[in-house]
N, C-alpha and C positions, 0 to 999 in steps of 0.2 A: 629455773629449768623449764624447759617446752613443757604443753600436755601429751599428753595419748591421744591419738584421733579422737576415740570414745569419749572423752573427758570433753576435747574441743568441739565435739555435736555437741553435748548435753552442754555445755555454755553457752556458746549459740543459741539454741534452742529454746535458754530460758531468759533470754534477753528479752528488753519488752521493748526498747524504742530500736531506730535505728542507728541512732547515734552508739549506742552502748554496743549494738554487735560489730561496727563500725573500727570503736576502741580494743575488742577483745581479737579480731581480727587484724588490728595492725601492730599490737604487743607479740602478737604469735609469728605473726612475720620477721619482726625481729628478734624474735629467738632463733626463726629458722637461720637469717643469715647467718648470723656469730655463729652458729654451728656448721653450717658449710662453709665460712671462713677459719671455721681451727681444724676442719679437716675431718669431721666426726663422722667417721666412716659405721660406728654400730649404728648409729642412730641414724643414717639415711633414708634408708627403706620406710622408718616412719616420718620422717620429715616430707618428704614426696607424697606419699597419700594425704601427708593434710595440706601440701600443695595443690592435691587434687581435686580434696573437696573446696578449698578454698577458690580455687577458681570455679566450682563450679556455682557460689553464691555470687563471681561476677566480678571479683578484686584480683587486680594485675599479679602475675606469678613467673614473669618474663623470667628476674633472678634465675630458677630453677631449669632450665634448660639444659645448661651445663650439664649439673649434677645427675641429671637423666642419664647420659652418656660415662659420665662415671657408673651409675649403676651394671647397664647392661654388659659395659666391660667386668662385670665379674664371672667369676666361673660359676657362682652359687646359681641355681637353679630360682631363689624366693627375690634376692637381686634381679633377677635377668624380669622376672615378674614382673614386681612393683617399675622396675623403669621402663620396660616394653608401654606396660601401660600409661606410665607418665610422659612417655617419647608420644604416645600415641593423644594424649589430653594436651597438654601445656604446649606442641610444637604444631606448628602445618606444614601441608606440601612446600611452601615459599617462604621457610626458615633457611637462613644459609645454614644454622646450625645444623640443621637435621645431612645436611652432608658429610659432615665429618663422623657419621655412621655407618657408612655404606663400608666402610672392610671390616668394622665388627659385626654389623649383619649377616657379611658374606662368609664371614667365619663359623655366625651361630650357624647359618643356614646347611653348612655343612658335619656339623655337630651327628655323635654317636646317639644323644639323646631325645627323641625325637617330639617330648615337650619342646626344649631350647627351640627346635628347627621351628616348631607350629608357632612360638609365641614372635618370631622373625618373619614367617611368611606374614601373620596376622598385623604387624607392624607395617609390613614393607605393603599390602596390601593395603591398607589402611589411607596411611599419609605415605606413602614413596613419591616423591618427586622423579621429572622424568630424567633426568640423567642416572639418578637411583634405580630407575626400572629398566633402561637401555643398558647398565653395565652388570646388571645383575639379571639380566631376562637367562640367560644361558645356565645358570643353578637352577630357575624357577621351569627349565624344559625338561632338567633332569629328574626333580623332585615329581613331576607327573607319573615318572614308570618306578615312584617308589613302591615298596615290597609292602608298606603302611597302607592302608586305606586312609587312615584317619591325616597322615600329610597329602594324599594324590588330591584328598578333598579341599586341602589348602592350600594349597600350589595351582586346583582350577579356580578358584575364585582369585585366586594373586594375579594370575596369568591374563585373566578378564581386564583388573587396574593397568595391568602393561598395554593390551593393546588397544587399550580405549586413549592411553594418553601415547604410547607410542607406536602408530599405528604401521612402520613397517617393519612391528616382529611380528607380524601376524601370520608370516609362512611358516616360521619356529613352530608356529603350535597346529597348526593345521592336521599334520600328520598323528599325533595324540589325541584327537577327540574321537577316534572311531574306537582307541581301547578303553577310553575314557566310558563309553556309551553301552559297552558291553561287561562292565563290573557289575558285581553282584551284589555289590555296597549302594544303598538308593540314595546314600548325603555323597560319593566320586560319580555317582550317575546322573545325581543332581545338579554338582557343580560342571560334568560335560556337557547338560543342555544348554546351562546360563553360556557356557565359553561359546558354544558354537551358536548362539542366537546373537551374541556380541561380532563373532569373526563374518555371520552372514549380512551383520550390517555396514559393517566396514569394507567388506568385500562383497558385494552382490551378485562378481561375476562365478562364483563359489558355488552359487546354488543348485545347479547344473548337477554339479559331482553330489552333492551330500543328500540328493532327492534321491538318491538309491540304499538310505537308510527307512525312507517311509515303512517299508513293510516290515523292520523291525522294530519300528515307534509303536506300531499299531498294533501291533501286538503284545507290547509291551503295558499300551494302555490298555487292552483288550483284559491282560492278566489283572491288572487293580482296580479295573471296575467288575469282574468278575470276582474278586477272592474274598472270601470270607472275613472273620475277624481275624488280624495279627496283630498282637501286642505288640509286636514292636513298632508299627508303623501305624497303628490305628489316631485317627484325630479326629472325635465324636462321631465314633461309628464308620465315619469311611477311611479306608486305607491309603493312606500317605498323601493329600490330598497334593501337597506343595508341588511334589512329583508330577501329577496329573494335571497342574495349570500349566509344567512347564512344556510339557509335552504336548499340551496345544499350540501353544505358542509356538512352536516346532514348526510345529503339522501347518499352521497358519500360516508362515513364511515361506516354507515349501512348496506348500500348494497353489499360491497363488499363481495366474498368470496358467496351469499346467492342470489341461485337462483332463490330462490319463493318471496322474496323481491326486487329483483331487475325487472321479468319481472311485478312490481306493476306499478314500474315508469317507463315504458318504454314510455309509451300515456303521461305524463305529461311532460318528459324530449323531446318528439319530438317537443310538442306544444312550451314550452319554445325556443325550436332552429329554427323553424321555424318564431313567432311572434316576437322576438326581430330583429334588423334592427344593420349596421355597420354602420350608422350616428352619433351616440351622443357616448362619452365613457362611459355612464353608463347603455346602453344598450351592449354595447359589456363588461361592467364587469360582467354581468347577461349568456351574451354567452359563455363566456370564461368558466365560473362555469357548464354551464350545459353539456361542451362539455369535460372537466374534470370530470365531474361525469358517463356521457356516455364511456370513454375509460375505465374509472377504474372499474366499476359492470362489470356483466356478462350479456353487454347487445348485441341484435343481428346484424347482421353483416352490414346489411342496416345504421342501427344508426351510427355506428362505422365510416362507409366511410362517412356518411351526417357530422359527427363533424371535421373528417379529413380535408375535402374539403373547410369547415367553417374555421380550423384553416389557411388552406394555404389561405384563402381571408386573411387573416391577415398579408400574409408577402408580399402581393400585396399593400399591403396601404403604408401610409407616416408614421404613427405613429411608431416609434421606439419602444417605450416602446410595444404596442401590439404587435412588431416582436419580441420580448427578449421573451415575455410569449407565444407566439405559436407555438416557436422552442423549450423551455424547456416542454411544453406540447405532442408536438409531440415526442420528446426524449423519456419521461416515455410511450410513447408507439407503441414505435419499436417492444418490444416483443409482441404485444397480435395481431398488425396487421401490420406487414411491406409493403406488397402487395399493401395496398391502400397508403403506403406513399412513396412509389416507384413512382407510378405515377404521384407525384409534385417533382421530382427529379431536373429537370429544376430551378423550384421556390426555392427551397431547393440550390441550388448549386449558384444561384445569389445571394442569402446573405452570399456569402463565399465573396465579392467583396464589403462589405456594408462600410462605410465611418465608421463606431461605430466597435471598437473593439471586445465590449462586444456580439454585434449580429455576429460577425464575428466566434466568438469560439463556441456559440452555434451553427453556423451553420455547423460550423468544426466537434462538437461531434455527431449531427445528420447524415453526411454525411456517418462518418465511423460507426454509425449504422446500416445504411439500405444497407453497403456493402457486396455484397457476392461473390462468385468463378462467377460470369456470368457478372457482372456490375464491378469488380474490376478494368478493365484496363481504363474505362472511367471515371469513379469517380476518380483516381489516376491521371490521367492527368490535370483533372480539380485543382485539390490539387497542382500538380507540375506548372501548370500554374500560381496558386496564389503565388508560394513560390517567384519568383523573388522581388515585386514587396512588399511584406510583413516585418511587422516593425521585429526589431531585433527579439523582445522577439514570437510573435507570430510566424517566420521561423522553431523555436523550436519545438511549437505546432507541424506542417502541418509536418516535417520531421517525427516527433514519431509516427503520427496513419499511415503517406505512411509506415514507413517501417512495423512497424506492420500488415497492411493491404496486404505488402508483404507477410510476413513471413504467415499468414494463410491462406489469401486466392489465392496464386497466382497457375494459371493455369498450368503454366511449367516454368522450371527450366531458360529456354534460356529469354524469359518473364521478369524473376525475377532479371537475370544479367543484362540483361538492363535500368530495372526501377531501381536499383539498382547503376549502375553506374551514371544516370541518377542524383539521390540523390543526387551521391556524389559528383558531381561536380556543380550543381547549388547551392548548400548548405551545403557542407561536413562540416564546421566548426558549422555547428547546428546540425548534427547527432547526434544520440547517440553512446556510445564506442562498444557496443555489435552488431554494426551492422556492424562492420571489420569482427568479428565473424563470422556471418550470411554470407555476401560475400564470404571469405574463405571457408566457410562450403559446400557453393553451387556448388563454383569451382572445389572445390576438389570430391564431391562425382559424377561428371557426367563429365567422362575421354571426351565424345564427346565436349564439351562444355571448353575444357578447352584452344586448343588454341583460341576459337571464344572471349573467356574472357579476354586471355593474349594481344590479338590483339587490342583489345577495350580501353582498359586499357592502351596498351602501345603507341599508336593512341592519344588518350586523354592526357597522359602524355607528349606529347608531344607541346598543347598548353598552354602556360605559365597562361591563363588565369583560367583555372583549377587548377593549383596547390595549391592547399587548403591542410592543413595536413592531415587532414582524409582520404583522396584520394591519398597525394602519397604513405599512410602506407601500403592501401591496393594493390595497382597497385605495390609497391614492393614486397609484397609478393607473387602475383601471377606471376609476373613477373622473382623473385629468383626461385617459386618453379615448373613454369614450361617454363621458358625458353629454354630450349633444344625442346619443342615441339611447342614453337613460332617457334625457327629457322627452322625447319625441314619442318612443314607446309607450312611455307610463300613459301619456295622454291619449292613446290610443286606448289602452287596457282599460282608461276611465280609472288610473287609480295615479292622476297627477302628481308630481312633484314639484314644488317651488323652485326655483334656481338658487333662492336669496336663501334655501333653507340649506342648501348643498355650500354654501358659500361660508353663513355663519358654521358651519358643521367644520368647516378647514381655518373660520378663524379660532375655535376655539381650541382645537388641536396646536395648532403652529404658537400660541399663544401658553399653552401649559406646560410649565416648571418641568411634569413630570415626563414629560419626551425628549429623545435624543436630538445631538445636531443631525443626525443622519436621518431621520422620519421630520423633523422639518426641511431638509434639504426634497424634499419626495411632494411634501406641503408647496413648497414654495412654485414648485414645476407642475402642480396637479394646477395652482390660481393663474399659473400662466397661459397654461393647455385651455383651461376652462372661462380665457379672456376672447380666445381665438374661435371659439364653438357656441358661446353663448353671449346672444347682441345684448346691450345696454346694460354691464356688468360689471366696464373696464372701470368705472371711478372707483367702487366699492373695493374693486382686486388690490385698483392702487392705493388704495387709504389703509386695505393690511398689509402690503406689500413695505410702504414706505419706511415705518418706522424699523423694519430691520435692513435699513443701509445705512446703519449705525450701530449694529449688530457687534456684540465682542468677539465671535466665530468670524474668523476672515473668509470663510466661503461662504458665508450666509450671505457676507458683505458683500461681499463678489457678487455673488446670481442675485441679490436686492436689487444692487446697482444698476446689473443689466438687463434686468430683465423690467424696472422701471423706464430704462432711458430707451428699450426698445419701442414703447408705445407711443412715442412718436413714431412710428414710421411703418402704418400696421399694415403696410404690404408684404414689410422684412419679417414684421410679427408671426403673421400667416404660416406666412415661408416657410420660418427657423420652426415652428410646431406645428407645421400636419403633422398627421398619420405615420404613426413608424410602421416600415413595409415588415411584414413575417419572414423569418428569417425559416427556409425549409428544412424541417429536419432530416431527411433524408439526398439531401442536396451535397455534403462533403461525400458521403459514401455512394451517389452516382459520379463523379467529378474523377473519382478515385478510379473507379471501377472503368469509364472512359478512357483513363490513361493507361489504366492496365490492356486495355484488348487495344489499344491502337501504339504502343511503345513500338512497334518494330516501325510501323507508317512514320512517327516520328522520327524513328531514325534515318530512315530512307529520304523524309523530308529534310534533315541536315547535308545526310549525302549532297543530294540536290540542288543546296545552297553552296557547296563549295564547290559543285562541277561548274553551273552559271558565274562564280565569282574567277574561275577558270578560265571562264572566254570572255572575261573581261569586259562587264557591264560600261552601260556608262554609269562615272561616279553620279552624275546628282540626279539618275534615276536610282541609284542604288541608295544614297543618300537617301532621297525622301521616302523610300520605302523602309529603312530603316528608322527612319525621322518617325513614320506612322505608327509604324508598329509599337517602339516605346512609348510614342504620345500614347496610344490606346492604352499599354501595359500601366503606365501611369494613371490613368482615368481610374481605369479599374479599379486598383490598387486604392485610390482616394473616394471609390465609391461614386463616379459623378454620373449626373445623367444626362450627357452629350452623346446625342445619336449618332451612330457611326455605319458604317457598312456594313452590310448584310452579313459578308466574312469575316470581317473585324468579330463582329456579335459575336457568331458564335466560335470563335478562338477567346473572345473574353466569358464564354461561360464555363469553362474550365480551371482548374487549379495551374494545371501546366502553366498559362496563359497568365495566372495570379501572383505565381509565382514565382512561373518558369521551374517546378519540378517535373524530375522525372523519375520516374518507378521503374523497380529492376528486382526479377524476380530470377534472372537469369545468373548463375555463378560462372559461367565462361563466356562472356559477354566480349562483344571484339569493337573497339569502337577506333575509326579510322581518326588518327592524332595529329595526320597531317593537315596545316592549314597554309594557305600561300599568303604573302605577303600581302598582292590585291584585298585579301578578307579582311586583313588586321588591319589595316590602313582603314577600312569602310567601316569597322566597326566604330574603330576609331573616331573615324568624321563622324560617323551618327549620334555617338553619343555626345559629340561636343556641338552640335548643332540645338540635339534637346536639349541638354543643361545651357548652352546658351540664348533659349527660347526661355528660359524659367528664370534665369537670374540678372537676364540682359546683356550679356557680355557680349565683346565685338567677334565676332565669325570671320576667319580672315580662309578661304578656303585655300590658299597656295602656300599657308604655315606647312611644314616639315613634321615629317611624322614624330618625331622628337618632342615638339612642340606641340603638337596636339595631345599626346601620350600625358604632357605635365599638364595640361587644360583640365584632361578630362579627371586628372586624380585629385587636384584640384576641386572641380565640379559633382566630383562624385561626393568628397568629402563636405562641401556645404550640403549635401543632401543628405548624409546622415547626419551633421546636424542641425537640418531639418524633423527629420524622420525620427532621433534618436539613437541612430545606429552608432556614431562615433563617437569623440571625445569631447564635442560641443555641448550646449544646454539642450540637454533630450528631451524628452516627451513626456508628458505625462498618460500613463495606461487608463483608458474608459474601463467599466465594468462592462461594459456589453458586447453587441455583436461590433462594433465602432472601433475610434480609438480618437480621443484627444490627445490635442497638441501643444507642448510644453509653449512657454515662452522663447522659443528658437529662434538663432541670428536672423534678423533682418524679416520677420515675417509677423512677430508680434501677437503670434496664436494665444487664446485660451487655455482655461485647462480642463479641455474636454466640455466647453460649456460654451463658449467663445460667442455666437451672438445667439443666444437663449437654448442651447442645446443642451436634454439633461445629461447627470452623466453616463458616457460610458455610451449611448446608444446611434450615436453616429458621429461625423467627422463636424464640429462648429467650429468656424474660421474666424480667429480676431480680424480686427482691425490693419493689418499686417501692409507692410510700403514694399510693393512691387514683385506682388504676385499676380494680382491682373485678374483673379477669380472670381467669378460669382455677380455680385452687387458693388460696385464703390470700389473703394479701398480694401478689396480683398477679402467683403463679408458675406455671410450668408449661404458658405460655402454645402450644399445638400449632405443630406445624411450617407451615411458609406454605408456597408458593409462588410467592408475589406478587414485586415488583419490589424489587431491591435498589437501597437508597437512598445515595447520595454523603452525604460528609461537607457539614454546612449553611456554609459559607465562601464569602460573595456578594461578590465582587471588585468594586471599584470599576469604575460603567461608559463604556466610553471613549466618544468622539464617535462613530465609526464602526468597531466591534468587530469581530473575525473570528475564529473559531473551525474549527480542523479537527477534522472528525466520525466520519470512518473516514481510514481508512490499513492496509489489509491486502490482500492477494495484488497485490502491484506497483501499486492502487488507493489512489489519494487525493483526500479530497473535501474542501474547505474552504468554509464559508459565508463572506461578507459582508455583515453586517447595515447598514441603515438605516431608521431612523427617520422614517414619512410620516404623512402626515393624505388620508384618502380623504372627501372629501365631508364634512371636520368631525368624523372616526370617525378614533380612533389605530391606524394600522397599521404593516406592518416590510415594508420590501422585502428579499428576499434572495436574494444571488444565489451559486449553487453554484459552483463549478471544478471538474473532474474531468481530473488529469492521468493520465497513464500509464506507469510508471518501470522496466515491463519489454520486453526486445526486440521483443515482438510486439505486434500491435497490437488493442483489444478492440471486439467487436461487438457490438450489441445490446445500447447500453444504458437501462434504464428506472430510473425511480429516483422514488421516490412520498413522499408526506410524510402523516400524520397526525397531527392536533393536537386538544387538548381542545377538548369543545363549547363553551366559550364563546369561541372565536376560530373564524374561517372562512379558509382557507386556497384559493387561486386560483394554479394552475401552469401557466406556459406550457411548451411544448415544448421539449426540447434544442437546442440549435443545430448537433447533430449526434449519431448513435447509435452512430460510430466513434471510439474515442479514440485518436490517433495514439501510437505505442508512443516510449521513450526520452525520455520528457520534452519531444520534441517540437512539443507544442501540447498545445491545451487545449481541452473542452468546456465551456461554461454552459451553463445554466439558472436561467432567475429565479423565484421566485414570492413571491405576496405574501399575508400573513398580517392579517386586517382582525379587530380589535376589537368582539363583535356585545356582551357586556356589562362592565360597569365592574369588572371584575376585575383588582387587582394583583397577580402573581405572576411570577415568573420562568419563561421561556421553556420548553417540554418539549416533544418533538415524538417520535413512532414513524417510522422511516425503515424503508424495504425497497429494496435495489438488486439488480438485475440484470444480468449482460453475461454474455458469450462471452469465452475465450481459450483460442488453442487447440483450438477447437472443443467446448471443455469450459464448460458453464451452470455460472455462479455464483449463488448467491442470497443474499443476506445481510439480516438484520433487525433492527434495534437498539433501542434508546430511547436518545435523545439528551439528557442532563440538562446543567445546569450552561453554559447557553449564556449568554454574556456579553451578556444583553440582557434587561431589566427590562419586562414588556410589561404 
């Protein structure tokens, strides 16, 4: 025979291994079955509670589901009990069992009894799945204007699980929260705040109507922070406290955004911050709400610093938990008042020190809040001061907002290499990869600053205890690319440097076990650079050089190979490693901005070209001007430095010109469609004239437009697989401003390295038969600048494709492609998402699209320029992409996005390749 519950605790409980409770737990299991398989209806009620403590030590109770639903079919009130609560333990919302309940629910729910009713709302609230709450919401509207208080109170919290999962019953209940809010009963008053803080977040456009409840909210609070002692609602001295957070939380929703409602509560929200005390925590849960409610309305600047100054008493205290909630409070309001949270900087910067993780990171996000261009270099030290001393995973943290906090707000350039070197030697293996970048970029754009870098760098490199990978990547690179003015300098300052000591310094590096392939690959490019800048050096280079062109790492092999076989030929040597030119950081966002204020001029400039193509040029004037203009576009695009005309130039210092986009900020945009035949004919020759200058083919100018049409698709296709763009042997992507070039049909490129170029920083040309560039056989090809290109691997494309396009700083944008026809003309609708994945929530967002000229681009507006924080919702934006000529090529677009977080502008700019969509 089973035990008693009771009997089954005290066995349990006096088990001593696990195995033994283990035993006595699967013996009681099988009593249970045999007894729900002979039907043992007195002894159910106890068989299910110890189903229920049983699962709650963790042991499967699946069996027992069933016999839930036999229980609450009974009429007995202690039945309907015990399996309420077992329907409620042992079952979830995504049981199918728990459906074959919804008509004995519906039946309790209407019961004379009005326990039965409470212990079915309690249920269906609980676990209700949502076809349970959509075919039973219509009970759950009527039970609200029950005659009971003690059901209207459970019917508001049931009513909340409906339209949280089904959110279009939400006009069902609407009309019920105003009597709901005016009971006398504070647990049906209670449950109308929760309903309507639930129906005003689902519904926002709601707020409007329910903001003419304020003055009896506030009065409402006005009576329980005024009333004396009541037993029945008192909770350590203050009256009903639960009541009075929710009622903020009210007032806080309401108010926001609405100035003539919020200066209502200004007199009630002071009295609340004032009269409550930091002794008991259910007075400071009451503080905590009103000083939340105070930052978030539009209330005046007095109150603002009085709740500030209330949250920093909070990070003064012991209680942890109240430090976690007044560093995430003071977070959300860095943008409305930073000024006064400057002032507990002190307080703010000692919980970077806190023994609790969790207050350590919020205090981490706060700090790089309230940073700006005046306070950066003290805040930064404080941050590099905790970085020693900080657990792995958090070193991560503190390196990403320093360097961040570099790269925006720092003072001057000299500043920024030393915070910078600084990084990277207390913590280089926790950097992030883009911040080699950043260093390089610094160095190189400020000639004064470059031996004080080289110096630093090679100073540091010099204590073993620094040599962390990220740091000797970068100290080789600055050290390859400007060591000739290390040596030169020092001997000026009278504090020389040997060359042979710079030398042995790289072979002992390149040489230790304990370095990556990718910090000797940075080694091997520093002995190269420094073959070319420093005379009588090269035997020495080559005698380290040599023995890794035997190297097990097939790219070690590679750049040994070539970079030994280039010193024969040290004019190529020269060549292939000057000086890489500084790429300007504000150069994409004038290019940008150019195209913006001259787009109509552009257009007018197309006009233009089809009225002349109208009277009918001559072809092979038309021709070679076409012929030029792509030659140029092509230079460009590969970076070369062939002087060209004075209007060429400056048509190639533009993106338009790069890449042939055009920006469109206009949503009714009119663009003339028609083209004559004379145009497409000439395009036609033009383009088969250049690709027949690049690949050799014969030009026969009296072929038929037929026939030129198949040349140039032809022609175009050897050039994306050249380029990468098609289905040929692509490219391989450089790391830098560059882009190497895969081993591509007939051309025989490098990878990205091609005759001694390191990676990634500009275009190096193999050895390649009949291209005709540069030096020889096609080598030697100068450094680009231009856009680095994806490998050419064109996915099959789906019916309707989606692609995400960014995903950085807690932003995420994903397209939705579709395929339309405007007026006869193939176009693409698309429509953006932009969610938002971190606490706070982002302002001001713009986000613009540019696309090649032979497609026309039309954007409509956001549907909103706040994106709610925590993944909470979502912004679009559509726009659509119309076909103006018969060009097939895969999708390419220039994106630029803008918001706020934090109060801190982001600007971001991209080129978007490889979009799953064949236009």
């Amino acid at each position: 025979m089973s035990l008693k519950l009771h009997d089954l605790i005290t066995k349990v409980r006096e088990s001593s291994t696990t195995s033994s409770t283990r035993e006595i737990i699967s013996q009681e299991c099988v009593q249970i079955r045999n007894a729900f398989r002979k039907e043992d209806t007195k002894n159910r009620p106890r068989n299910i509670s110890k189903l229920i403590y049983i699962d709650f030590l963790g042991f499967p109770t699946d069996f027992g589901q069933v016999e839930c639903l036999k229980l609450i079919a009974q009429p007995s009130y202690v039945c309907k009990r015990i399996g309420y609560l077992g329907l409620s333990v042992l079952l979830t919302e995504n049981e199918e069992v728990l459906f074959m309940s919804t008509n004995i629910i519906r039946s309790d729910l209407a019961s004379e009894n009005k326990f039965i009713v409470a212990l079915a709302l309690s249920s269906l609230g609980n676990i209700g799945s949502v076809e349970m709450l959509r075919d039973l919401a219509p009970e759950v509207e009527k039970l609200l204007k029950s005659q009971a208080a003690y059901i209207r109170k459970k019917a508001a919290l049931t009513a909340i699980r409906t339209i949280r999962f089904v959110p279009e019953t939400v006009d069902r209940f609407v009309g019920c929260v105003k009597s709901l809010l005016s009971d006398k009963n504070h647990g049906v008053v209670l449950g109308g705040l929760q309903l309507l803080v639930e129906i005003l977040k689902i519904e926002p456009k709601t707020i409007s109507e329910f903001r003419k409840l304020v003055p009896g909210l506030l009065r409402m609070l006005k009576s329980l922070v005024d009333a004396g002692y009541a037993p029945e609602y008192d909770f350590e001295g203050v009256t009903d406290p639960f009541l009075q957070v929710y009622i903020l939380k009210l007032l806080r929703i309401l108010g926001q955004d609405s100035k003539k409602y919020s200066n209502q509560m200004i007199d009630i929200l002071t009295q609340v911050g004032t009269s409550s005390g930091l002794n008991k925590n259910v007075e400071n849960c009451i503080l905590y709400e009103s000083v939340s409610t105070i930052l978030t309305i539009d209330s005046p600047n007095r109150l603002r610093v009085t709740a500030i100054n209330t949250l920093s008493k909070f990070l003064t205290g012991k209680d942890n938990n109240m430090k976690y909630v007044a560093l995430n409070t003071l977070l959300k309001g860095v943008n409305k008042d930073s000024k006064s949270l400057k002032r507990h900087r002190k307080v703010i910067v000692k919980c970077l020190r806190d023994k609790d993780i969790s207050i350590r990171r919020r205090a981490l996000d706060l700090v790089f809040g309230i940073m700006n261009k005046k306070n950066v270099k003290e805040l930064t030290q404080e941050l590099l001061d905790c970085l020693p001393k900080a657990e792995h995973d958090f070193r991560f943290d503190i390196t990403a907002k320093v360097c961040t906090a570099i790269e925006r707000f720092s003072p001057d350039d000299q500043w920024q290499i030393d915070t910078l070197v600084q990084v990277l030697t207390i913590g280089g293996q926790y950097i992030r990869d883009d911040v080699i970048a950043i260093m390089t970029h610094v160095t190189g754009r400020n000639r004064g600053l470059q031996y004080y870098a080289s110096k630093k760098l090679y100073n540091s490199l010099l204590d073993d205890r620094y040599r962390n990978q990220k740091f000797i990547q970068v100290a080789a690179w600055v050290i390859g690319e400007f060591g000739d003015i290390l040596l030169k300098k020092s001997i000026e300052e009278n504090e020389p440097i040997d060359p042979s000591q710079i030398i042995d310094l790289c072979q002992i590096i390149i040489t230790s076990s304990r370095n990556e392939d990718l910090t000797k690959y940075f080694v091997l490019n520093t002995l190269i650079k420094l073959s070319t800048r420093i005379e009588g050096y090269n035997e020495p280079i080559k005698e380290i050089i040599k023995p890794f062109m035997k190297h097990v790492n097939i790219e070690i092999q590679q750049r040994a190979c070539e970079y030994f076989r280039l010193f024969e030929d040290k004019e190529l040597l020269v060549f292939s490693f000057d000086r890489i030119p500084v790429k300007d950081d504000n150069l994409e966002t004038q290019k940008i901005e150019e195209i913006e204020e001259n787009s109509n001029q552009n257009r007018n400039t197309n006009t233009k070209v089809q009225e002349n193509s109208n009277n009918q040029l001559s072809p092979n004037n038309n021709n070679n001007q076409n012929k030029n203009k792509q030659e140029e576009n092509e230079l460009n695009l590969m970076g070369s430095n062939i002087n060209i005309s004075q209007n060429q130039t400056q048509e190639s210092s533009s993106i338009e010109n790069l890449l042939q986009l055009d920006f469109s900020n206009n949503n009714n945009q009119n663009v003339n469609k028609q083209t004559t035949n004379t145009q497409n004919q000439q395009s036609n020759q033009s383009t088969e004239d250049f690709l027949s200058d690049i690949f050799g083919t014969n030009n026969n100018p009296n072929r038929s437009v037929n026939n030129t049409q198949n040349i140039q698709n032809n022609n175009i296709q050897n050039v994306m697989d050249l380029l990468g763009t098609g289905k040929g042997n692509g490219t391989g992507m450089g790391r830098g401003n560059g882009f190497g070039m895969g081993k591509g049909n007939g051309t025989g490129m490098g990878r990205g390295n091609g005759a001694g170029m390191e990676r990634g920083n500009g275009t190096g040309m193999g050895r390649g038969n009949g291209t005709g560039m540069g030096r020889g056989n096609g080598t030697g090809m100068g450094r680009g600048n231009g856009i680095g290109m994806g490998r050419g691997n064109v996915n099959s494309q789906k019916k309707n494709p989606s692609a995400v396009i960014y995903n950085q700083d807690g932003l995420k944008i994903q397209m939705n492609f579709k395929l339309v026809s405007v007026n006869g003309t193939p176009a693409a609708m698309i429509q953006s998402t932009f969610t938002n994945s971190t606490q706070t929530q982002m302002t001001g967002l713009f986000f613009q699209v540019a696309v090649p000229k032979h497609l026309q681009v039309q954007m409509a507006p956001p549907s909103s320029k706040i994106i709610p924080p925590n993944n909470n919702g979502k912004v679009t934006q559509t726009f659509r992409i119309i076909k103006k000529q018969n060009i097939k090529t895969k999708l390419t677009m220039m994106t630029r996005i803008q918001f706020k977080i934090n109060g801190m502008p982001i600007s971001k700019q991209q080129e978007v390749k490889n979009l799953p969509l064949i236009f």
